[in-house]
N, C-alpha and C positions, 0 to 999 in steps of 0.2 A: 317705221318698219318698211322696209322693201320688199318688192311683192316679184317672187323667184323667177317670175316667169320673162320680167323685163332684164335680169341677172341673166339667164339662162340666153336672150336671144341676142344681148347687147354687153356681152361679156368684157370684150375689150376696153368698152368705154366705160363700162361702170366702174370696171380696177383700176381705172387710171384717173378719176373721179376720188377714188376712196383714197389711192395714193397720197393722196394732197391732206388726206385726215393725219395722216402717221401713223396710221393702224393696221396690223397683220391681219389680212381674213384671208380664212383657208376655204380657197374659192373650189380648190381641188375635192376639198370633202365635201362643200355644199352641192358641187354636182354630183355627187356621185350617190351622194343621199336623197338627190330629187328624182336623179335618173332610179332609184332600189324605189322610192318610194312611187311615182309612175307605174313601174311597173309590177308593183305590188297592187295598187289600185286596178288596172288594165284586167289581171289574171284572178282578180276579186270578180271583176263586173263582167267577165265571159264564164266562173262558175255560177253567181247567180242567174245570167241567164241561160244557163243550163238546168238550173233548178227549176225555175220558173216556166220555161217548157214541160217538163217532166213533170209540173204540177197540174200543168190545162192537161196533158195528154191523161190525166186520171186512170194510169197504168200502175194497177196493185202492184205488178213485177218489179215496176222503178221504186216501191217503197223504199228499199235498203240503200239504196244508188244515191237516191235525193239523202238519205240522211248523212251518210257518207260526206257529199256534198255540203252540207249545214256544217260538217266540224270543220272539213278544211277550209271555207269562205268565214267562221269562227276564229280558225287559227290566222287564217289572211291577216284578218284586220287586226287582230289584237296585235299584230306584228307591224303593219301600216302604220296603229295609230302611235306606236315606237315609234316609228322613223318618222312619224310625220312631227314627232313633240322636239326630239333630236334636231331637226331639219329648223323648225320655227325657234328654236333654242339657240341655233348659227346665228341666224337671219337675223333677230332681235336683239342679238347685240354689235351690229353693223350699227357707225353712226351714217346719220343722214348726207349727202354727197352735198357740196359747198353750189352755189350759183358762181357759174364762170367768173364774175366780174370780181368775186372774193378774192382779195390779196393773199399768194401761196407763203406759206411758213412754218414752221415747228413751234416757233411761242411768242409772246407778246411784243417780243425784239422786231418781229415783221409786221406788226399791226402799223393801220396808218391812220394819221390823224386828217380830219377833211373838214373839220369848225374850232377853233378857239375862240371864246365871245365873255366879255368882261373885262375891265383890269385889275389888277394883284395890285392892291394897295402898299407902300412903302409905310411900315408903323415904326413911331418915335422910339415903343418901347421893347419889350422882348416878347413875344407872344409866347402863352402858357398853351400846355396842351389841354386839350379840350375835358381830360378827367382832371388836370390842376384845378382847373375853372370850374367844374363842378364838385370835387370834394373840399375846395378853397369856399365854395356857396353852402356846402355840407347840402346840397341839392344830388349828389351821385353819389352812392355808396359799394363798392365793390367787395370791401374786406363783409359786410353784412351778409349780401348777396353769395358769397363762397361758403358761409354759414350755412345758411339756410339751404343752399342748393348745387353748391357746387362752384367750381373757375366757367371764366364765358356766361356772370349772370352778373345783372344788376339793378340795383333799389333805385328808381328815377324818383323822385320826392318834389314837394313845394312846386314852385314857381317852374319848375323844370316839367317835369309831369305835366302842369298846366299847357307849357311850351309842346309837350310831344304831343297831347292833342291836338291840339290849335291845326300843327301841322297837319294830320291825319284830316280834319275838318276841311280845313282848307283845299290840301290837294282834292280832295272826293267833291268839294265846292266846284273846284274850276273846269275838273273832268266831265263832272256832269253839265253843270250848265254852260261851259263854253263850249266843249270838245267832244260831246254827244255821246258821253258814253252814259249806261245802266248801270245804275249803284245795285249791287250786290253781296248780303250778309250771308256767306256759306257754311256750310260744316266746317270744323276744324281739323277733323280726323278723315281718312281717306281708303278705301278698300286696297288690296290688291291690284285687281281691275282695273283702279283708277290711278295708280300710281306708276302700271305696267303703261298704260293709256300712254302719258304724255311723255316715259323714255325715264322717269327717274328709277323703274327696276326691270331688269333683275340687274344691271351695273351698278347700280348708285348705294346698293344696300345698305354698305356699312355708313352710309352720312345720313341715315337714315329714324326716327326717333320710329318703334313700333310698340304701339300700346297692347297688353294683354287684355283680354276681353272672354269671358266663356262662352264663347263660338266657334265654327268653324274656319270664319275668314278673320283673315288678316285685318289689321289696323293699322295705322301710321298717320302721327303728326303730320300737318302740312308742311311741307318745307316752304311753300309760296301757294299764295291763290291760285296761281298760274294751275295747279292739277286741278283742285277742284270747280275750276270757271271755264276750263278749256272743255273740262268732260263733261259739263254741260250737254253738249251734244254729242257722247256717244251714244252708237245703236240707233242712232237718228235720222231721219231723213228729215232735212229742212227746205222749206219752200227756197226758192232762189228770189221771192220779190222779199223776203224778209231779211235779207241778207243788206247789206254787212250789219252783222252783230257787234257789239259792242260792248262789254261788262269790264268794271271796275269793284273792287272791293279791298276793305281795310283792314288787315288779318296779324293779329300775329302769324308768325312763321318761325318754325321749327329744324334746325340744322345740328349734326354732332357734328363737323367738320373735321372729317377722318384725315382729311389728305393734307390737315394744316397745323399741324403737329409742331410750337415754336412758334407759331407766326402769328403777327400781332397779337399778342396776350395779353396786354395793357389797354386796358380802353375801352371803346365800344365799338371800334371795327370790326370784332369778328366774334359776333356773340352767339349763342346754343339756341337763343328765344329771341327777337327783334321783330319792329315791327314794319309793314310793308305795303305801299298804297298800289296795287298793281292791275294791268290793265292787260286785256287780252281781248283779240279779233279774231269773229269770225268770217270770210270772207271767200268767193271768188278764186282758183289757185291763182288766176292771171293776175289777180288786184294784189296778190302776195305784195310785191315788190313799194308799190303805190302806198301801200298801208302800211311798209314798215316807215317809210318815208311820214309820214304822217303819227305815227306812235310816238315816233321817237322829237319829232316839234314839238307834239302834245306834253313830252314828259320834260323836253328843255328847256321849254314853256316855265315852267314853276319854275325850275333856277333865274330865270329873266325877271321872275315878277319878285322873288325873293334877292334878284343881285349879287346874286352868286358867282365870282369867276368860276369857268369850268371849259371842259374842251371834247369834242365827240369825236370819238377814233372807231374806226371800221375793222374788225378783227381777222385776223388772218386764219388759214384755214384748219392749223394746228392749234388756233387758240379759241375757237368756239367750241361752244356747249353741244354734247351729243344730239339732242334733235332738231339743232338750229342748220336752216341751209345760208343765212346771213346776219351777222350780228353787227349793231351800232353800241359799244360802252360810253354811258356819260361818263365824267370821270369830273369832279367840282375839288376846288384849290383848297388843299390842310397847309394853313400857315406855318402851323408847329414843324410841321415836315419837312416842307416847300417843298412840293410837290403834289399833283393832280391824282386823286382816288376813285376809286369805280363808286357811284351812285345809283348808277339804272343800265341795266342792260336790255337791250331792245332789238328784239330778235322774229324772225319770218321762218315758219317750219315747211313752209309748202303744204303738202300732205300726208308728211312724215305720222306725223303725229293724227293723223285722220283714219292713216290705215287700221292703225295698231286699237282705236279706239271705234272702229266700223261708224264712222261719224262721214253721213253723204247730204248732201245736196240734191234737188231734182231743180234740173235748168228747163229753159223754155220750150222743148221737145220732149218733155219728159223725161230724158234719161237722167237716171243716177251718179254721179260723178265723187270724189271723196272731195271733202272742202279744204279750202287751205285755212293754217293757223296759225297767229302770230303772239307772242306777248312780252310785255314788257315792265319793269319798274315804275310808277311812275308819283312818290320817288318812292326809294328807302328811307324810313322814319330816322331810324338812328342816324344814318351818317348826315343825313340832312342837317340833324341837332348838331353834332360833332363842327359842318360845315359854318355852322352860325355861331356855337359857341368860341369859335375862332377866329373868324373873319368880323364877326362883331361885336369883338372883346374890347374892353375899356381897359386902360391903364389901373385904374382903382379895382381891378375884378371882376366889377358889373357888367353884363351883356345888353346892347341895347339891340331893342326890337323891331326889325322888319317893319317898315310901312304895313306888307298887304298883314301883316298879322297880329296888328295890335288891335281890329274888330275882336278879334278871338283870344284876345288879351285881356279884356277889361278895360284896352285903352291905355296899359300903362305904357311906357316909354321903355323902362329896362327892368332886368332882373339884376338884382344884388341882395348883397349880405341883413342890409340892414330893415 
């Protein structure tokens, strides 16, 4: 969330900042709503101090006058706090303004690539897709899964199932004890409040899963850890020596994927429920940059120890996420495809996401400051599985397994039929 007043005095530069979003904001009406709403506050607080004279001067005469006074400073605000929800309602669905160094673009065509690391194996035979291989193991079931719950679900079973923990275990293994982050088991379901917090509403709504509950507030499945670990600290004020924060957790996550209507529908690319090892910083705004840099090693990290081909591309300023101000995509090699897939996305929000969520810091002077926040992928479960059942498919069907992950194997070698 941007905060009016920095719009208000740095006008020029901020539309030519958001420009680069490809997004229409009608900057005409936000001023003209700050400027009503100013001035509605101004003509509020010179009746109350009218009132408030007229109450020490303990002039029976002024009874009627001062009441007078109570409906119209009444009517004030009930009309302020209009223009002020109107006003916050603009403002809040402004995305976050890119860091200069972000490559300008409208979509992924301008994004650029800045690592490719691995090689793409040349295989003897024909590689299957990664659902051949698992309903060819009767280890993935989809027709089941649309049964029971619907398209975008599916029955993971046997040896496979074993495989999506392992994964889960593993990465949450290497984050913690290599890469210093705090394993964290969160809620699953997320208020308003918190959902508003990190930028997935009031835009994101309809990709949104929202639980009925008999109460007043809202509910909503997590779409990613990322809301419930970043809101950690809102309302917060945090020491500055406890900083940088660190959390990691292993969550399912919850997505309708409104805006992918047709697209990949076979498989386990783009599913309603998957699962997600993700990682988020709290930090510093100046270390923003430092610790995306560092997020995103951590998470390409696990593709290195798994041998993974893959490639990290820097997103362009029309192809990032509303409250990211710079985004790194892993993207790991689908043989079946041929071609690199998004795995982890690794993103720095500044203080975007600090405002909206009144999430501060006190630095070494004491003052208050909003912290900056970063998070990332680190990986996706599924596509990881997808990445392995492909790249380390056997002619006969069978999958063989990963060095780092036959500790969390049992130790076998591969998965197959027999």
């Amino acid at each position: 969330m941007h905060d009016i007043k920095e719009i208000r005095e740095n006008l020029k530069e901020f539309s030519n900042q958001i420009k680069k979003r490809n997004v229409d904001v009608k900057f005409d009406e936000i001023l003209e709503l700050d400027k009503e709403n100013r001035s509605l506050i101004q003509e509020k607080e010179k009746l109350e101090s009218e009132k408030k004279s007229i109450s020490k001067s303990k002039d029976k005469s002024l009874f009627k006058k001062s009441k007078e006074l109570t409906d119209k400073i009444n009517t004030l605000q009930s009309k302020q706090l209009s223009m002020s929800q109107k006003l916050n309602d603009l403002l809040s669905s402004i995305p976050n303004t890119p860091l200069s160094s972000v490559p300008e673009g409208k979509d992924e065509s301008s994004n650029k690539e800045v690592e490719k690391k691995g090689s793409i194996k040349e295989s003897e035979f024909k590689i299957k897709s990664h659902y051949e291989v698992g309903e060819n193991l009767n280890m993935l079931d989809f027709d089941l899964a649309t049964k029971t719950s619907g398209s975008r679900f599916v029955f993971v079973k046997n040896k496979l199932a074993k495989l999506e923990r392992a994964l889960s275990n593993f990465m949450i293994d290497v984050h913690t004890k290599e890469n210093g982050y705090e394993e964290i088991s969160p809620p699953l379901l997320a208020n308003f409040d918190t959902m508003f917090g990190t930028g997935q509403l009031p835009k994101f709504e309809s990709d949104q899963f929202e639980i009925k509950i008999d109460d007043n507030n809202r509910k909503f499945l997590i779409p990613t850890a990322e809301v419930i670990l970043t809101n950690m600290a809102r309302e917060k004020t945090i020491d500055i020596k406890e900083l940088p924060l660190r959390y990691v957790a292993s969550t399912p996550c919850f997505r309708k994927e409104a805006g992918s209507y047709g697209k990949d529908t076979k498989g386990m690319i783009r599913q309603h429920q998957f699962y997600k090892v993700e990682l988020v910083s709290l930090v510093e705004p100046q270390n923003c940059e430092e610790e995306l840099e560092r997020m995103t090693k951590c998470a390409s990290g696990i593709l290195d120890k798994l041998k993974l081909p893959y490639r990290i591309v820097e997103l362009c300023t029309g192809d990032m996420g509303f409250s990211a101000q710079k985004t790194y995509d892993i993207e790991v090699w689908v043989p079946s495809e041929k071609k690199y897939r998004e795995i982890s996305s690794c993103s720095t929000c500044g203080t975007f996401q600090a405002r909206r969520m009144k999430a501060k810091y006190k630095n070494s002077k004491n003052e208050k400051n909003f912290i900056g926040t970063l998070n990332g992928s680190g990986l996706a479960i599924g596509r990881t599985m997808i990445a392995i059942l492909e790249n380390y498919q056997d002619k006969d069907g069978s999958i063989i397994i990963p060095d780092v992950l036959k500790p969390y194997m049992d130790n076998i070698d591969k998965i197959s039929s027999n």
